[in-house]
VOGU-3710 file (C-alpha; in Angstrom, 3 decimals, decimal comma):
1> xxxxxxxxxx> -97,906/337,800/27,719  -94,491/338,267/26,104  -92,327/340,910/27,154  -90,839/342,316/24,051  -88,549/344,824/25,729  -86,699/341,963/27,071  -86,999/339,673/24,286  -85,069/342,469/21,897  -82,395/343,230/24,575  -82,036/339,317/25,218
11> xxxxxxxxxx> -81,118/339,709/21,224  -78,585/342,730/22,104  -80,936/345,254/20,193  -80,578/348,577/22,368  -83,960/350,270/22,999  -84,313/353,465/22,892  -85,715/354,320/26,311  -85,076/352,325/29,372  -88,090/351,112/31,151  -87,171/347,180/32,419
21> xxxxxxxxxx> -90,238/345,265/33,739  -88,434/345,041/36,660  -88,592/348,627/37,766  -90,812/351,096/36,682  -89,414/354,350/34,800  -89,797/356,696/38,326  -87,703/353,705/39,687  -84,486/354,872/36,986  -84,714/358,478/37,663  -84,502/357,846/41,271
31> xxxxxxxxxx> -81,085/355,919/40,491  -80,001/358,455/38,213  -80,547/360,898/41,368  -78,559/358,861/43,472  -75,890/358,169/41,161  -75,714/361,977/40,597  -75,145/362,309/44,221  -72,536/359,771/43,955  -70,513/361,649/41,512  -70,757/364,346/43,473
41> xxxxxxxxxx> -69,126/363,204/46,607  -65,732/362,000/44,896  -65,364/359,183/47,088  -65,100/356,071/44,667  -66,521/352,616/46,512  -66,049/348,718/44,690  -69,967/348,410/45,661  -71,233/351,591/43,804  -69,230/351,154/40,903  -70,243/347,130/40,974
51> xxxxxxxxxx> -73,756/348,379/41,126  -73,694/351,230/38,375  -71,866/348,785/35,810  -74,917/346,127/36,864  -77,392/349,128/35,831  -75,550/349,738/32,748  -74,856/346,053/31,373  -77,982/344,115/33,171  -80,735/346,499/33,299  -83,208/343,613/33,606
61> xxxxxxxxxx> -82,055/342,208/36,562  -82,044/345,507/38,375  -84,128/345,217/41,308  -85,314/347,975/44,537  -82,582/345,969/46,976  -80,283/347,413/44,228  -81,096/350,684/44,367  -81,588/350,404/48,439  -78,208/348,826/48,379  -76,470/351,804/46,021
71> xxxxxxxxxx> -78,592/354,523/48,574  -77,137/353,177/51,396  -73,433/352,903/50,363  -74,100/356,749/48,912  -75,312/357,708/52,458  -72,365/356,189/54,527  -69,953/358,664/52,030  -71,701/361,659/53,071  -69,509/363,901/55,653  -71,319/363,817/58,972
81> xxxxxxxxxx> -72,439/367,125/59,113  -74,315/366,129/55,548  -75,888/363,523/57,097  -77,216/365,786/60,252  -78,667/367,964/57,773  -80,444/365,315/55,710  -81,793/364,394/58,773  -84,887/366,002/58,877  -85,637/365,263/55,130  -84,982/361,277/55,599
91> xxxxxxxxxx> -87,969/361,636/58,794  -90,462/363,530/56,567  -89,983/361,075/53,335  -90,502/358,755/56,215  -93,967/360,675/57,817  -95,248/361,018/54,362  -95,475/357,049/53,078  -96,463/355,787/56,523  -99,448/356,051/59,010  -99,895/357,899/61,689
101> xxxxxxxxxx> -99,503/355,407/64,356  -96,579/353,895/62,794  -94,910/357,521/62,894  -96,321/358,495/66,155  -94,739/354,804/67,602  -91,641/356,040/65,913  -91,293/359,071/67,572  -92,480/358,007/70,919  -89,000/355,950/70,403  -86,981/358,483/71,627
111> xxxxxxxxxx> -85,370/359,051/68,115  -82,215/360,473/68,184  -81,401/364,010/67,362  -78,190/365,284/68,998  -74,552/365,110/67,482  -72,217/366,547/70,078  -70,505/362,693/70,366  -68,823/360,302/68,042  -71,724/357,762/70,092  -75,180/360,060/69,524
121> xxxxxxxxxx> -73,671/360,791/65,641  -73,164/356,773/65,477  -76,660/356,365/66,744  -78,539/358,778/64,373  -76,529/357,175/61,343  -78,147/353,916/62,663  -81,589/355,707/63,153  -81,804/357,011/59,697  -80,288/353,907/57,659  -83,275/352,223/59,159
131> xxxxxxxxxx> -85,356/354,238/57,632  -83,955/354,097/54,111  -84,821/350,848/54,989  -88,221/351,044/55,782  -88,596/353,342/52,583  -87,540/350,807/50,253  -89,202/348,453/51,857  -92,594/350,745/50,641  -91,273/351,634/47,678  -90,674/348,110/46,275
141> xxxxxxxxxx> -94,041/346,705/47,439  -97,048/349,838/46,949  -96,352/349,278/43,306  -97,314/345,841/43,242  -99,884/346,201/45,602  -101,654/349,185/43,229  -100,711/346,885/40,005  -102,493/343,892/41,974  -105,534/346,241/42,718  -105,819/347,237/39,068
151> xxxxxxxxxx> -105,878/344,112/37,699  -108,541/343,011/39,717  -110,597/346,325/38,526  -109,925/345,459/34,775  -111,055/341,995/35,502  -114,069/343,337/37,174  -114,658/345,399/34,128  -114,381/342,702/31,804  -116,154/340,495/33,615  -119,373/342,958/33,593
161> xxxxxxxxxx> -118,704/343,636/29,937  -118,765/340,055/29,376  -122,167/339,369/31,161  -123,698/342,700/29,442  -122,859/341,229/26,140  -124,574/337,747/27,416  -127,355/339,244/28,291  -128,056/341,086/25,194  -127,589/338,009/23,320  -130,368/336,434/25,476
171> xxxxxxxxxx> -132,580/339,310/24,754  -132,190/339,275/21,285  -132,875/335,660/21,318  -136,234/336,145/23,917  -137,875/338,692/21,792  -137,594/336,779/18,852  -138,996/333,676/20,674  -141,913/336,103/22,609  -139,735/334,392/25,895  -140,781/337,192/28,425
181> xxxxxxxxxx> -140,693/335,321/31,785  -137,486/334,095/30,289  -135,554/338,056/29,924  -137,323/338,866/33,186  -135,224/335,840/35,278  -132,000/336,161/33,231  -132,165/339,994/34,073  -132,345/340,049/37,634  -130,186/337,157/37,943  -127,657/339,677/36,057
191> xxxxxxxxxx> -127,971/342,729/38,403  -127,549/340,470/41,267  -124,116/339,469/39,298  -123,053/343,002/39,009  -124,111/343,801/42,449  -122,236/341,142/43,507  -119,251/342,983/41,415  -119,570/346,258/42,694  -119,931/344,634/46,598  -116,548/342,979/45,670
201> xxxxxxxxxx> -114,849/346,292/43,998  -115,775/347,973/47,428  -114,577/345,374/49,377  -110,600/345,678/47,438  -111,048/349,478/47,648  -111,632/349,158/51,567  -108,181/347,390/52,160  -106,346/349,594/53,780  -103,421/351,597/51,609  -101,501/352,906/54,716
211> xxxxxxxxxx> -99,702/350,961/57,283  -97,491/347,731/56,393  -98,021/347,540/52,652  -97,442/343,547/52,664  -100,349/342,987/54,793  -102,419/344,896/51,736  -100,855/343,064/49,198  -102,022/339,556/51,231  -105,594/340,992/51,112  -105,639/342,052/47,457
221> xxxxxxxxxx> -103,719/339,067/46,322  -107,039/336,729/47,764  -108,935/338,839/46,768  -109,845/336,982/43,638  -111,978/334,562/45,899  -114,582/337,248/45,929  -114,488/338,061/42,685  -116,383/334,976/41,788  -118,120/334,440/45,338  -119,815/337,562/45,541
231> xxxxxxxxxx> -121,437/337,502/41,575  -122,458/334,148/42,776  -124,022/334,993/45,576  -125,743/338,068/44,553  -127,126/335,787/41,916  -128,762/333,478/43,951  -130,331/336,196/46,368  -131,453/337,975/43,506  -133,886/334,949/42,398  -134,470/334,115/46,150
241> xxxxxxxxxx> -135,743/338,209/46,748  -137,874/338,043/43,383  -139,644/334,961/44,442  -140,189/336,784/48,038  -142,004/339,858/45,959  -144,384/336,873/43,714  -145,227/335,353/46,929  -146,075/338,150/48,828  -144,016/337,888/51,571  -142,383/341,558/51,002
251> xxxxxxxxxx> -145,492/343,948/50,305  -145,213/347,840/49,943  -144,670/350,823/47,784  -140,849/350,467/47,399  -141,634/346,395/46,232  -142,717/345,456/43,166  -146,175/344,048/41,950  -146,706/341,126/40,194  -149,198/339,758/37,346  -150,031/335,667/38,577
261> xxxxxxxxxx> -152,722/334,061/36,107  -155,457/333,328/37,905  -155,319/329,259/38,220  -158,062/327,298/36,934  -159,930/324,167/38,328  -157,359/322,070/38,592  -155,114/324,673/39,945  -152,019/327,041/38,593  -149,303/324,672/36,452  -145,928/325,453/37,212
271> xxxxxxxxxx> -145,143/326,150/33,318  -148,109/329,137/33,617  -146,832/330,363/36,571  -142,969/330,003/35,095  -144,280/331,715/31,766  -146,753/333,960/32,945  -145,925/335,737/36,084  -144,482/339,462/35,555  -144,104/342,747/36,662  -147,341/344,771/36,348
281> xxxxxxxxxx> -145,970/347,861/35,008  -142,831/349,718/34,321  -142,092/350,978/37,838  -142,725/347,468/39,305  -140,065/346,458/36,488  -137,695/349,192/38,068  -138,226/348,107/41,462  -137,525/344,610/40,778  -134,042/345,080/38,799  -133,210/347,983/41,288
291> xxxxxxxxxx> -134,173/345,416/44,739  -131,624/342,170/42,409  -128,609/344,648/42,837  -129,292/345,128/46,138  -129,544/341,794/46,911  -126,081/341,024/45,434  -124,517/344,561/46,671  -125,569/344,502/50,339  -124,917/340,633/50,565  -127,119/340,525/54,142
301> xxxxxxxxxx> -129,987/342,022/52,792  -131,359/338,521/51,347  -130,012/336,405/54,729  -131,434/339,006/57,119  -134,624/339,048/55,772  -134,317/335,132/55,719  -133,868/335,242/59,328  -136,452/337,489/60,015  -138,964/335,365/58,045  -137,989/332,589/59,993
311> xxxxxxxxxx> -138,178/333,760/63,389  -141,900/334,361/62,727  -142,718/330,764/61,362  -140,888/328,959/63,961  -143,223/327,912/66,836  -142,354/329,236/70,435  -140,091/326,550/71,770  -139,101/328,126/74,911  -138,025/325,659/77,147  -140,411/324,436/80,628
321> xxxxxxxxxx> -138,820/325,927/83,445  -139,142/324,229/86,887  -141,684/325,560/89,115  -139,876/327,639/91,923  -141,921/326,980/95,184  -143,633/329,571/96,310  -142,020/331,382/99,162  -143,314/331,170/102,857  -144,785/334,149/104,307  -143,984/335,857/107,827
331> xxxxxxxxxx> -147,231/334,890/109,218  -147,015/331,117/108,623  -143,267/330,685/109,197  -142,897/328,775/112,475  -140,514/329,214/114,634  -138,171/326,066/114,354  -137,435/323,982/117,856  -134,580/324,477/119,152  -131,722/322,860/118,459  -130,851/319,376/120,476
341> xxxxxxxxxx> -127,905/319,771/123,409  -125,355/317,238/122,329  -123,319/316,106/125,162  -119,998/317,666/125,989  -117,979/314,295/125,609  -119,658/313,493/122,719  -118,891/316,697/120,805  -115,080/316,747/122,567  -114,606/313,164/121,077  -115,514/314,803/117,990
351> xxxxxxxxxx> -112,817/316,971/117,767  -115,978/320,300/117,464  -116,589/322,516/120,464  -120,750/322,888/121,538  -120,343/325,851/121,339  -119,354/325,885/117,472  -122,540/323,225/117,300  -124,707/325,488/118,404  -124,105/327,986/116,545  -124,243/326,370/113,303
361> xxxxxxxxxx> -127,518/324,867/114,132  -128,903/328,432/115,106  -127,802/329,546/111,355  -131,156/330,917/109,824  -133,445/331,909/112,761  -134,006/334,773/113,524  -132,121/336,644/116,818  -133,684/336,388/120,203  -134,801/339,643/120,980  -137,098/339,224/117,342
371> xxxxxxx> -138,517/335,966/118,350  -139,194/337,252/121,873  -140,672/340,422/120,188  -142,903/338,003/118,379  -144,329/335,916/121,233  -145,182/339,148/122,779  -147,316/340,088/120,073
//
């Protein structure tokens, strides 16, 4: 699209109202502000005036580092005890644009608030020129992360205005051609588009606006993946869910009812099922456009019925376990013989006492005074 308010300046015709694509108009009265402030302090500075002849000569090249850039210079001329009351100001400005845990985190820091010493004055100048810092940072990127999120609304918009008009087309074209089965497919195939729309709308309305504002503008700038992914897939659950009502798999009150010819000796022919299967009445018609954008809106309605469905059909395959042996009762455990004396010399030239032998072979019966218990009995 051609930019005519810099194709007349590029031709030295002065507009009358200065709004560059570059910056927005808010982004001018902020510099006017600062400039103002400028003035004000009497200090002059080669930057700032550098800056303020760029703003006056090249107003399309003006960018947010510029105006961070002129801030910044503006804020290292203030007298110190300016700057300790602006404080407080610069910290809200700050509170207001970011989250809460990114301001909590920043307090937690130990910010600095005292001014008694050249050092702690030194160190809240450093404190709050990061935060003009951070500000600009927002400042230059929420506006192209809102103008990213509208134009993927308009072309949402478009897009649905688009497939209306298709539609229409198609049903001006059916009802002259007495193509019923035909306007019942193409329309829930189109309310599983635009429930595939709205899913995706939602889905760029749930990226977050607070925190790091280049993380949103990632999200929304891939965003456009879904835009076509989503009508695409709420298409194809749509026809999948419709086919689940004619075949009966989904009964009820809330499903719709369909109208099957009865088949005739040689059967049902696909083209009289294809031609001749519809809703049964007006509600069933309701139920079945209302169920495609549901299928396209809630994109795991279609796979977790899928899932479901399949579970059921799929034969038990649970997998032979090995027999455990059954486990020896009290009354027929023997008691086990007792263990063989291995010579002393032996187990010496072994390097293992008989002692430690003999007690490893022991390992598992049970203690004397049981066994002895046991014989009694």
């Amino acid at each position: 699209m051609v930019n005519w308010r810099k194709f007349w300046r590029r031709w030295g015709i002065s507009l009358s109202y200065r709004e560059p694509s570059s910056l927005p108009s808010y982004a001018w009265s902020y510099l006017d502000h600062l400039a103002a402030v400028y003035a004000t302090l009497n200090t002059p500075d080669p930057r700032a005036e550098a800056l303020i002849k760029k703003a006056k000569d090249e107003v399309d090249d003006l960018t947010w580092g510029d105006i961070f850039l002129f801030e910044n210079i503006v804020f290292s001329l203030q007298p110190d005890e300016v700057i300790e009351r602006n404080a407080w100001i610069i910290r809200e400005r700050f509170r207001e644009i970011s989250c809460a845990s990114v301001y909590e985190k920043y307090v937690e820091s130990h910010i600095p608030t005292e001014t008694d010493t050249p050092a702690k004055l030194s160190l809240l100048k450093a404190d709050l020129t990061r935060i003009l810092d951070v500000l600009h940072w927002y400042y230059s990127l929420i506006p192209d992360r809102e103008r990213i999120r509208k134009s993927l609304t308009k072309y949402c918009m478009w897009m649905m205005v688009i497939y209306t008009a298709i539609l229409w087309g198609i049903f001006v074209w059916c009802h002259h051609y007495g193509m019923n089965f035909l306007a019942m497919a193409v329309s829930v195939i189109y309310w599983g588009i635009i429930g595939g729309f709205v899913s995706s709308q939602r889905r760029m309305q749930s990226i977050p606006s607070d925190g790091d504002p280049l993380i949103s503008v990632f999200g929304l700038d891939n965003a456009d993946y879904y835009l076509w992914l989503s009508p695409l897939l709420g298409a194809v659950f749509a026809v999948i869910l419709a086919l689940m009502f004619v075949a009966g798999i989904l009964k009820g009150s809330v499903f719709p009812d369909f109208y099957v010819r009865p088949p005739g000796p040689e059967g049902l022919t696909f083209f009289t099922f294809t031609w001749e299967t519809l809703p049964k009445t007006a509600e069933d018609y309701g139920k079945l456009f209302v169920w495609a954008f549901l299928a396209g809106f809630a994109e795991r309605l279609v796979p977790d019925s899928l899932d479901r469905l399949s579970e059921k059909l799929a034969p038990d395959q649970k997998k032979e376990q090995p027999a455990v042996p059954p486990i020896p009762s009290t009354k027929d455990k023997q008691t086990p013989p007792p263990p063989p004396k291995l010579d002393h010399q032996e187990a010496k030239d072994q390097g293992i006492s008989p002692e430690a032998i003999t007690d490893l072979l022991h390992t598992g019966q049970h203690p004397p005074a049981q066994e002895d218990k046991k014989d009694a009995g």
